[in-house]
ZAKE-218498 format. One record per residue (C-alpha): chain; x, y, z. Coordinates in steps of 0.02 Angstrom, whole numbers, always signed. Layout:
residues N
kette: A, px: X, py: Y, pz: Z
...
end
This chain:
residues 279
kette: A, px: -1095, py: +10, pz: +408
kette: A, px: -1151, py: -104, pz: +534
kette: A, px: -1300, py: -207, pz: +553
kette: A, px: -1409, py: -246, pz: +695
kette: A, px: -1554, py: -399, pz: +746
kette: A, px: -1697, py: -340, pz: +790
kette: A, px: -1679, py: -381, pz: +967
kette: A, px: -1489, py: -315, pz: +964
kette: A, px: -1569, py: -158, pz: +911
kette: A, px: -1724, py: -145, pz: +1020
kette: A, px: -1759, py: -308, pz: +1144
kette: A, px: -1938, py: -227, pz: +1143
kette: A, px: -1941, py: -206, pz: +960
kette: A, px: -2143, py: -245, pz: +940
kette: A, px: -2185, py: -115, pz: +1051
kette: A, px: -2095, py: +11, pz: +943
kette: A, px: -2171, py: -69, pz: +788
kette: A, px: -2352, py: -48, pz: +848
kette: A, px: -2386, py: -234, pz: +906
kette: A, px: -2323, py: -291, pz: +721
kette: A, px: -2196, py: -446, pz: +719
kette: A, px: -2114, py: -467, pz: +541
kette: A, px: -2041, py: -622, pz: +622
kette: A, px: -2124, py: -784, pz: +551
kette: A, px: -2217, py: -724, pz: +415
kette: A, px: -2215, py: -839, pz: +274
kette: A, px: -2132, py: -798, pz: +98
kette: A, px: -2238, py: -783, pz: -63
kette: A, px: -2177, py: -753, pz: -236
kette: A, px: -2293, py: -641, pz: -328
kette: A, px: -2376, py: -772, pz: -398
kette: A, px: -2431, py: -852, pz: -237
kette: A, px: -2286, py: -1000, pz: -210
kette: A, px: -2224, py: -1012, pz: -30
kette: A, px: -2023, py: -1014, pz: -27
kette: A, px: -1998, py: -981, pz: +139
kette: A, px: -2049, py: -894, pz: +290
kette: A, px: -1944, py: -745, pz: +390
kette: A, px: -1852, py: -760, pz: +556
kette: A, px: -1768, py: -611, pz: +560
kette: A, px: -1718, py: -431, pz: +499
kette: A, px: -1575, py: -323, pz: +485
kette: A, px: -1578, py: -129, pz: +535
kette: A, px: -1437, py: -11, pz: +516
kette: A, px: -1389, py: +121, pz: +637
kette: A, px: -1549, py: +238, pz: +608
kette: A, px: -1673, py: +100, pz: +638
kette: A, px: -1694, py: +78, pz: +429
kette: A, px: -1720, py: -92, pz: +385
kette: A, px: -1632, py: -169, pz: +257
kette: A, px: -1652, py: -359, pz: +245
kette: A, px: -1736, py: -468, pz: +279
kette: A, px: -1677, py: -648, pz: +356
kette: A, px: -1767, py: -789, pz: +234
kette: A, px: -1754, py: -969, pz: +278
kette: A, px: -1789, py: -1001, pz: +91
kette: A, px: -1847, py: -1192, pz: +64
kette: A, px: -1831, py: -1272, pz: -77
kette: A, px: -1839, py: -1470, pz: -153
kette: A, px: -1810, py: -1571, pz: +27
kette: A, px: -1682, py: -1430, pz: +68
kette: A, px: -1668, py: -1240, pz: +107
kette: A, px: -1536, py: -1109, pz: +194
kette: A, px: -1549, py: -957, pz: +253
kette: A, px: -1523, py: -803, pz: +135
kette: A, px: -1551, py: -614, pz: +156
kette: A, px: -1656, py: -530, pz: +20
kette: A, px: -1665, py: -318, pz: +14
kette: A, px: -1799, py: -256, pz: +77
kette: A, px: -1857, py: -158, pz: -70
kette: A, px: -1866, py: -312, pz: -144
kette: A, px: -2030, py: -377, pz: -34
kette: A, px: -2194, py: -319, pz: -6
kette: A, px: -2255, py: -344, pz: +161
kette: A, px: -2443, py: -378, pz: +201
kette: A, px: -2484, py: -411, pz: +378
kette: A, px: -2678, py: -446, pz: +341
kette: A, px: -2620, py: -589, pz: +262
kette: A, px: -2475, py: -631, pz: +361
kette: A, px: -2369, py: -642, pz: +188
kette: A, px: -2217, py: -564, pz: +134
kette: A, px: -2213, py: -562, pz: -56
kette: A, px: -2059, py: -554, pz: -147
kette: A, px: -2003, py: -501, pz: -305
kette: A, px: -1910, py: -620, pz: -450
kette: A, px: -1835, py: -728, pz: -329
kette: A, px: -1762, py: -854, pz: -440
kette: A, px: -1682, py: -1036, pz: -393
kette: A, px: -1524, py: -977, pz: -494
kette: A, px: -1523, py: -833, pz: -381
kette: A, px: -1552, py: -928, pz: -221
kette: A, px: -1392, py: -1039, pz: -267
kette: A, px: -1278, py: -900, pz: -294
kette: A, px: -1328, py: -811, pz: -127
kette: A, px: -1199, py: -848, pz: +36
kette: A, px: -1283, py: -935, pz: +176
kette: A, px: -1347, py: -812, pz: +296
kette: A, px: -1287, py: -862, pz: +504
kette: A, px: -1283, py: -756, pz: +645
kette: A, px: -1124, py: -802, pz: +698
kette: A, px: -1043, py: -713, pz: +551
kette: A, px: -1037, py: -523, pz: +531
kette: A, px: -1129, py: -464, pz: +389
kette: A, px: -992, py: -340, pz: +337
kette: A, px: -966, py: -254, pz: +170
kette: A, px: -889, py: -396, pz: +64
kette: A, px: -1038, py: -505, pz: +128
kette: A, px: -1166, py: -383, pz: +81
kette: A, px: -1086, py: -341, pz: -98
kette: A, px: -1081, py: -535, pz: -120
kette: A, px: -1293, py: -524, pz: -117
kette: A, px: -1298, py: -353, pz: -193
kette: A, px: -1227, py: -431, pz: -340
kette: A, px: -1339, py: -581, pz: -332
kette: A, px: -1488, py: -446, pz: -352
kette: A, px: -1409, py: -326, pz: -472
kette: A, px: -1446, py: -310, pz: -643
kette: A, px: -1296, py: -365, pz: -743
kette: A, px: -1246, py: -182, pz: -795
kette: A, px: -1238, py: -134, pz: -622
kette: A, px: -1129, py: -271, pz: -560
kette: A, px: -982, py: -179, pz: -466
kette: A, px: -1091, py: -40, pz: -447
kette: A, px: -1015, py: -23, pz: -233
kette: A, px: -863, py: -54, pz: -260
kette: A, px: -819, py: +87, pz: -159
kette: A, px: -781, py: +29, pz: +37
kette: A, px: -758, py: +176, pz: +84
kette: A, px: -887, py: +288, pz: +6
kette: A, px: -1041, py: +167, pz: -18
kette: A, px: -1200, py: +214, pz: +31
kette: A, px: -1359, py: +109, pz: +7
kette: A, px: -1452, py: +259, pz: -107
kette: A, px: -1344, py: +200, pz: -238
kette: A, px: -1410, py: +39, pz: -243
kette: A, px: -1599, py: +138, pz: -203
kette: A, px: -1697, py: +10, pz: -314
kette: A, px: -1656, py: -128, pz: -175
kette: A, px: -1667, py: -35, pz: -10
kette: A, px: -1794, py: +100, pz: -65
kette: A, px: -1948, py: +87, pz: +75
kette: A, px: -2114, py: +150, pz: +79
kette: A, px: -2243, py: +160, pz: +226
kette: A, px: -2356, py: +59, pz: +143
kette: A, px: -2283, py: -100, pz: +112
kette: A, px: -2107, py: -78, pz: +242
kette: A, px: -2069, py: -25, pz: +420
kette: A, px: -1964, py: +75, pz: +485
kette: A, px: -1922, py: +106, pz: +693
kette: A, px: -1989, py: +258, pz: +757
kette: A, px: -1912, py: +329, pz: +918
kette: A, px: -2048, py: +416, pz: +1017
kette: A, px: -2024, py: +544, pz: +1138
kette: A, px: -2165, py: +631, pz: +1233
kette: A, px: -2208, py: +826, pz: +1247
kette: A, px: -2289, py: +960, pz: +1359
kette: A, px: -2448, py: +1026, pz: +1259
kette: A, px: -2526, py: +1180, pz: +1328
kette: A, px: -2698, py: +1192, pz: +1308
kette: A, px: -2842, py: +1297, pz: +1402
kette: A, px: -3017, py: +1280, pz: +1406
kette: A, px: -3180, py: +1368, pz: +1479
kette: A, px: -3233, py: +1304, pz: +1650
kette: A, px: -3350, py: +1381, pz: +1775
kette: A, px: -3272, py: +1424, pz: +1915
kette: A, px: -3396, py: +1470, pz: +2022
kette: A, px: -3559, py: +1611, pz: +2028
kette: A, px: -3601, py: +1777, pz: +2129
kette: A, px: -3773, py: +1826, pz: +2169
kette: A, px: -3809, py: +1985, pz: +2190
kette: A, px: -3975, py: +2014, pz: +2280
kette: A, px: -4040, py: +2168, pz: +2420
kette: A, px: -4052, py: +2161, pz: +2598
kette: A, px: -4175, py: +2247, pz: +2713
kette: A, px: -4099, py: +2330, pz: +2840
kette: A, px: -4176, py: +2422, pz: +2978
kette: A, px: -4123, py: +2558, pz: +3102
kette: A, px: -4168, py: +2691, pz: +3201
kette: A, px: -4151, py: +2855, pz: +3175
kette: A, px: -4208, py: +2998, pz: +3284
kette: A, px: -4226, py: +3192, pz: +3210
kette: A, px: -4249, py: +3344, pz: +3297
kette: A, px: -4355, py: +3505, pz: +3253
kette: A, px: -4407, py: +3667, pz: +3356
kette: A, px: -4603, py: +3680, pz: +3359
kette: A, px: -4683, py: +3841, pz: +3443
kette: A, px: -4853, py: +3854, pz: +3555
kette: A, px: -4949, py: +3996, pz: +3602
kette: A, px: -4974, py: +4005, pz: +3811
kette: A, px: -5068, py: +4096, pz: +3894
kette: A, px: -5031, py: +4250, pz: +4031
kette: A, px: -5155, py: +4314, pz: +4128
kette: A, px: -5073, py: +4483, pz: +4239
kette: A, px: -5178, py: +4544, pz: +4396
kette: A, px: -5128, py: +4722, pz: +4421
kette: A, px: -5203, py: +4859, pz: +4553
kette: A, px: -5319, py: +4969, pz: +4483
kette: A, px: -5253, py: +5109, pz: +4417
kette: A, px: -5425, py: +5218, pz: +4436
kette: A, px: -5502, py: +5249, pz: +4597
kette: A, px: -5654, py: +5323, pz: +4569
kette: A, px: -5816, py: +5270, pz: +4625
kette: A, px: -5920, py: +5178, pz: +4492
kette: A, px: -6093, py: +5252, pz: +4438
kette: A, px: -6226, py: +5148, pz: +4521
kette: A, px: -6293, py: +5111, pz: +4343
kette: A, px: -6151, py: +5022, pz: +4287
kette: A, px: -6178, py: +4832, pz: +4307
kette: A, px: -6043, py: +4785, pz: +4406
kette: A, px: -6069, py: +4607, pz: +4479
kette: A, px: -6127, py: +4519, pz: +4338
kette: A, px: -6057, py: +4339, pz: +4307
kette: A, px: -6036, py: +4250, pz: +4140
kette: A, px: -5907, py: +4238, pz: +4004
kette: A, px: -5836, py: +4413, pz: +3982
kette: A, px: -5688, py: +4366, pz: +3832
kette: A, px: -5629, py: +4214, pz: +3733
kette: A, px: -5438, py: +4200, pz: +3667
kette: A, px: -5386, py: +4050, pz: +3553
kette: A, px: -5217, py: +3985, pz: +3595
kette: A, px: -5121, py: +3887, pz: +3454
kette: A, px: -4980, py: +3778, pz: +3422
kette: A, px: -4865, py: +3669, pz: +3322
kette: A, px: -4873, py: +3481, pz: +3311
kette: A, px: -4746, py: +3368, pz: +3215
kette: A, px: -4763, py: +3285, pz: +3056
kette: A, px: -4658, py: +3149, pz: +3040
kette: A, px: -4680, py: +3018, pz: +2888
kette: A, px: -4566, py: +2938, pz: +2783
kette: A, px: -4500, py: +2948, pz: +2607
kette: A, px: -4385, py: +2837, pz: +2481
kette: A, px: -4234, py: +2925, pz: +2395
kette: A, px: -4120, py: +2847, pz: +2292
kette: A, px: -3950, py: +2789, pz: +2407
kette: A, px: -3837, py: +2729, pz: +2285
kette: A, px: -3807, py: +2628, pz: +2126
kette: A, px: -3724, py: +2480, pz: +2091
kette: A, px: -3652, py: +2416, pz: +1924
kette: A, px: -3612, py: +2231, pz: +1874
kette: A, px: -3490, py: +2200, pz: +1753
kette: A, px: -3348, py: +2081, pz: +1709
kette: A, px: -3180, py: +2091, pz: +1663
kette: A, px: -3042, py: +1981, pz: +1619
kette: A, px: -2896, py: +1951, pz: +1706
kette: A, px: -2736, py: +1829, pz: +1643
kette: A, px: -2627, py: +1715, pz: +1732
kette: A, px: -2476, py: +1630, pz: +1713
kette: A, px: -2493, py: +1464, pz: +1765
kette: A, px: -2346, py: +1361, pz: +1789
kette: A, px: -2350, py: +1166, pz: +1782
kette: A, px: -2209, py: +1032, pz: +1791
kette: A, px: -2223, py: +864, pz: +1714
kette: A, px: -2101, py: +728, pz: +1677
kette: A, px: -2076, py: +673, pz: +1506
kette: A, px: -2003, py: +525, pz: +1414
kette: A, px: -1906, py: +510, pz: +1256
kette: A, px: -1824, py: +359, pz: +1172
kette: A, px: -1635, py: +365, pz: +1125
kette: A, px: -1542, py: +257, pz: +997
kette: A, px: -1451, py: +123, pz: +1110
kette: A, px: -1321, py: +36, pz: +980
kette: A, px: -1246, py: -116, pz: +1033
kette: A, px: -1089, py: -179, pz: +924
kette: A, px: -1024, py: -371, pz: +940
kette: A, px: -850, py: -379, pz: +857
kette: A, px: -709, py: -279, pz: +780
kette: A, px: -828, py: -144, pz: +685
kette: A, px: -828, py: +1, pz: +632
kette: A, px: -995, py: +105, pz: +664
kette: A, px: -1041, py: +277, pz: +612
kette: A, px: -1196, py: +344, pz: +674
kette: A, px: -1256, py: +465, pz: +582
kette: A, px: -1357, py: +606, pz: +659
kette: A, px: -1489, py: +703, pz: +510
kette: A, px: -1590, py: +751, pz: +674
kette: A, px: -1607, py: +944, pz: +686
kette: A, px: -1618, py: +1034, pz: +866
kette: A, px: -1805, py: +1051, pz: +888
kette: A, px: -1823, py: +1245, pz: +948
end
């Protein structure tokens, strides 16, 4: 299985690693000795780290050695890296660490071995079939004291909220017009008829016959209009709400972060894919 730099894995590694540079630290045993400080890391395909690169000192002079990284502890309030029962017999035994060499499998079972307990010695012998759970006591991470790459990618989140949208005030108006209406109204008039007489004989001299004054009185009526004014209910008007639904559409562009592996040399490299389809 190959193994990457952080840089040949991600140039922009500290981005991906929240800010957080495991480069420089310095190296701590347990019981607060500095051995060392770290210049580098090694990831596998899936972004898992797996050592890290120590340049161990020791008396007036040092190398560079990879120690598992479930072997340290890492504490970035401190800016330590703490590890485990890292002995000067141990340090002797280890092969010198150099980026110009490929960290292949007979390299790495030369430090497994260094880190083994003696009844496990030969425990990956298996080229072909090794994995690194079976060595889980010296790669085994956990969030709290390791790191591990994350590839981020973003998504559409669709959310709704209440806004106003506006108001309608509903108020009246006073309108005027004018209307005319019509209605028959009767009057009394009246008709005086002259007629000849119809008797011709000669009046009795005691019969007054030129006497002036009023001699009858008729009353003569009619109809005026009444016109006035009255309020009837014209109509009625209900306010109510109702609600309505949308589809609203919206495009956005999204980002997501790919593995980019980069291989230097004759390898072999399996990437191995324990991603499922999101639905």
């Amino acid at each position: 299985m190959a193994l990457h730099t952080l840089v040949d894995f991600d140039p922009n590694y500290q981005q991906i690693l929240d800010g957080d540079d495991v480069k420089r630290l310095e190296v701590y045993t347990e019981e607060g000795q500095k051995v060392g400080s770290v210049t580098d890391a090694l990831l596998d395909n899936e972004g898992r780290f797996r050592y890290l690169v120590i340049d161990y000192r020791f008396d007036v002079t040092g190398k560079q050695i990879l120690i598992p990284i479930g072997l340290t502890r890492i504490d970035y309030d401190r800016q330590r890296i703490y590890v485990n029962d890292l002995s000067y017999a141990q340090v002797a035994r280890l092969p010198e660490y150099s980026d110009r060499h490929a960290v292949d499998y007979d390299y790495e079972e030369r430090v497994r071995n260094v880190y083994r307990a003696t009844n496990e010695q030969g425990i990956g012998s298996e080229r072909e079939t090794y994995n690194y759970q079976q060595d889980a006591s010296l790669y085994n991470l956990n969030e709290q004291n390791h790191l591990t790459f994350k590839l981020y990618e973003e998504r559409l989140v669709a959310n709704k909220k209440r806004v106003k949208a506006g108001e309608v005030a509903i108020g009246k108006l006073v309108e005027t017009e004018i209307e005319r209406v019509e209605m028959p109204i009767t009057k009394e008039r009246l008709v005086i008829e002259r007629l000849p007489a119809s008797d011709t004989n000669i009046v009795a001299a005691d019969v007054p016959m030129f006497a002036e004054g009023e001699v009858a009185r008729v009353e003569l009526h009619a109809e005026t209009p009444e016109i006035y004014k009255e309020a009837f209910v014209r109509e009625e008007v209900k306010v109510k709400k109702v609600i309505e639904q949308d589809i609203v559409e919206a495009t956005e562009t999204v980002r997501h972060q790919e593995l980019d592996v980069t291989v230097k040399g004759q390898l072999d490299v399996d990437v191995v894919n324990r991603m499922r389809d999101r639905d």
